[in-house]
N, C-alpha and C positions, 0 to 999 in steps of 0.2 A: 227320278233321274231319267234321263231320256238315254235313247237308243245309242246317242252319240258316244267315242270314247274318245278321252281328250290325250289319255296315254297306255300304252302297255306295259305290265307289269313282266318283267323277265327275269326267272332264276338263274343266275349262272352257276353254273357244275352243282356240286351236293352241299358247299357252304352252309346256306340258307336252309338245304332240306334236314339236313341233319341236326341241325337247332330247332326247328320247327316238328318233328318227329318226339322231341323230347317233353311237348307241351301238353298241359292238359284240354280234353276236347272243349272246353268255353273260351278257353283262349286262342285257337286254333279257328273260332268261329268270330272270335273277335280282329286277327287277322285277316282273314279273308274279309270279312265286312270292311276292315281297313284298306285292303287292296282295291275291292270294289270303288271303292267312297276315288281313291285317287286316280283312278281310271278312268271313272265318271264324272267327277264335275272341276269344272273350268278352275274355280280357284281354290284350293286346297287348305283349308285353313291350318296356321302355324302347331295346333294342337295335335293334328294326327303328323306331319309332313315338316321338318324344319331344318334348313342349312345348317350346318357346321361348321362354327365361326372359327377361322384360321386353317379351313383346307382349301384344296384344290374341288372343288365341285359335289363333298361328300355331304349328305341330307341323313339325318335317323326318322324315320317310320315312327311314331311313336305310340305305343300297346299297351291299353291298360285296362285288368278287370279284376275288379274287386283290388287285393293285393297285390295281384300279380301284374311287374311294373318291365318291359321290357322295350327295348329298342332295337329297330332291323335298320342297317345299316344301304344304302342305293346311291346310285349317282346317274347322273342322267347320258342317253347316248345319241346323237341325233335328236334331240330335244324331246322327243313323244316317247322314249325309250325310255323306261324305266328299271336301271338292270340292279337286283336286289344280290348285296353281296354276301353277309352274315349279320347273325342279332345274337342276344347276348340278355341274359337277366339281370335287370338293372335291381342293385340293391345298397347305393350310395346314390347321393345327391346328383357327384359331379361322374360323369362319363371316363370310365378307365381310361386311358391313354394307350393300352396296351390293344382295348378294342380298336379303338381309330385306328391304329397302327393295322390292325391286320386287315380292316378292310381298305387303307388305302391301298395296301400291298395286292390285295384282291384287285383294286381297283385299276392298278397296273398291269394286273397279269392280265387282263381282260383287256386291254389298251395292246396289250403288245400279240396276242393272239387274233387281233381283231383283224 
């Protein structure tokens, strides 16, 4: 990966931190190598990085090691911003509704603070 960064990874408030606090440390390495990866290069494949069909602009991150299956929820600000709202341990197929929900609400209050 070169020097270049094509985006920055931004936590807003403790959301994020306090789900990410809860992790084991190879998952917490496999985040960050995930954060890296989407900071750094140009086009992001749909595997770590994928839009959220039926929202307004929301993406999950997507984390996986060994078993452990999670998704961090972001949406983008200014195009090159990447603001990460909350993640959540994925242990059904299809994506709780009640997760989307709170990060779109996240994804407001962050809209209207801004």
């Amino acid at each position: 990966m070169s020097g270049q960064k094509f985006r920055t990874i931004f936590l807003y408030k403790e959301y994020f931190s306090d789900f990410y606090n809860k992790q084991k440390p190879k998952v917490k390495e496999k985040i960050i190598w995930t954060f890296r990866l989407i900071e750094n290069i140009q086009q992001v494949p749909e595997d770590y990085l994928k839009h959220i069909t039926g929202t307004d602009g929301l993406y999950e991150i997507r984390i996986q090691f060994a078993s452990d299956i999670c998704r961090i929820f972001c949406f983008f600000d200014e195009g090159k911003l990447v603001v990460v709202a909350n993640g959540f341990q994925k242990k059904t197929q299809k994506t709780p509704k009640s997760e989307i929900e709170k990060a779109l609400k996240i994804k407001r209050e962050y809209e209207t603070e801004k």
